[in-house]
N, C-alpha and C positions, 0 to 999 in steps of 0.2 A: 286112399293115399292122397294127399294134401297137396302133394307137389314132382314132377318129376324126378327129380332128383334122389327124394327118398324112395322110390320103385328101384332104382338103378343106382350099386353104391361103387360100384369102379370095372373095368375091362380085369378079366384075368389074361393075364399075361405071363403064359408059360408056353413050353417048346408045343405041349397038343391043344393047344389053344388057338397059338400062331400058323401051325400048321392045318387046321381045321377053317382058319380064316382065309388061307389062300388056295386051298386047294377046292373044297365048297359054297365058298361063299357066305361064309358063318361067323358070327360074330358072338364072341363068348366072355358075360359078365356074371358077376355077385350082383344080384337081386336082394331085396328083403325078402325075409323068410314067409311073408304074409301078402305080398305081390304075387298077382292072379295073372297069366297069359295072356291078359287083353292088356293089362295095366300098362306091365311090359312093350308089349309090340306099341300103346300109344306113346309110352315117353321115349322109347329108340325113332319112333318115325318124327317125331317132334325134335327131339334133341340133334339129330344126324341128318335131319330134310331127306331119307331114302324111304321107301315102300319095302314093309317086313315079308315075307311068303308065311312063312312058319314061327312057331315059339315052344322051343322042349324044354323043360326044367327035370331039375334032377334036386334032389334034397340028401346035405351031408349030417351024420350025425358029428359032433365036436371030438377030438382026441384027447385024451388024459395027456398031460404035460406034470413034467414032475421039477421040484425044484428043492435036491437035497428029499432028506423025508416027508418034504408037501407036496402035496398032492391035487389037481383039479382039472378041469376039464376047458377047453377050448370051447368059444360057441359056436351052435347048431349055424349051418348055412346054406344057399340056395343059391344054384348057378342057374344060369338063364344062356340057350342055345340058340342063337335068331338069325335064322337064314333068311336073306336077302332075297328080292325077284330079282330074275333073269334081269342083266341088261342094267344094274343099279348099280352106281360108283360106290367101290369099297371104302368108307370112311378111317382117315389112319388117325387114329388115338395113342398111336405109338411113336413117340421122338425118339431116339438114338440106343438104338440096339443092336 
């Protein structure tokens, strides 16, 4: 990976995302689908100035999306789980919700 940025492409931001970030202490993004667990945890602690504990990923396959009789696929993607240590200010990535 060349640059943080590309390891880490946005926060998802949905209801068990948001809920997973206040209630654990977990912080829940789209990673590239080729970002390794370390890569991760370096560009969050860089990008955020907090100390990672942990980093789970999960891997989506894409959905079929249809439009009229065409047909194709969404792409493959890669969320990234990363809990915080004890005691680390939750960073907000979230304005007006």
């Amino acid at each position: 990976m060349p640059t943080l940025y590309t390891a880490i492409r946005r926060p998802v931001i949905t209801e068990k995302g948001l809920g997973v970030k206040e209630t654990e202490g977990t912080l829940v993004f789209e990673v590239a689908p080729e970002a390794t667990k370390n890569e991760v945890k370096q560009a969050v602690e860089a990008l955020f100035k907090v100390k990672v504990a942990t980093v789970r990923t999960a891997n989506f396959a894409g959905k079929e999306r249809r439009r009229g009789r065409f047909a194709g696929y969404k792409p493959d993607w890669k969320k990234a789980y990363v809990k915080l240590k004890a005691g680390e200010k939750m960073p907000e990535y979230v304005g007006n919700l």
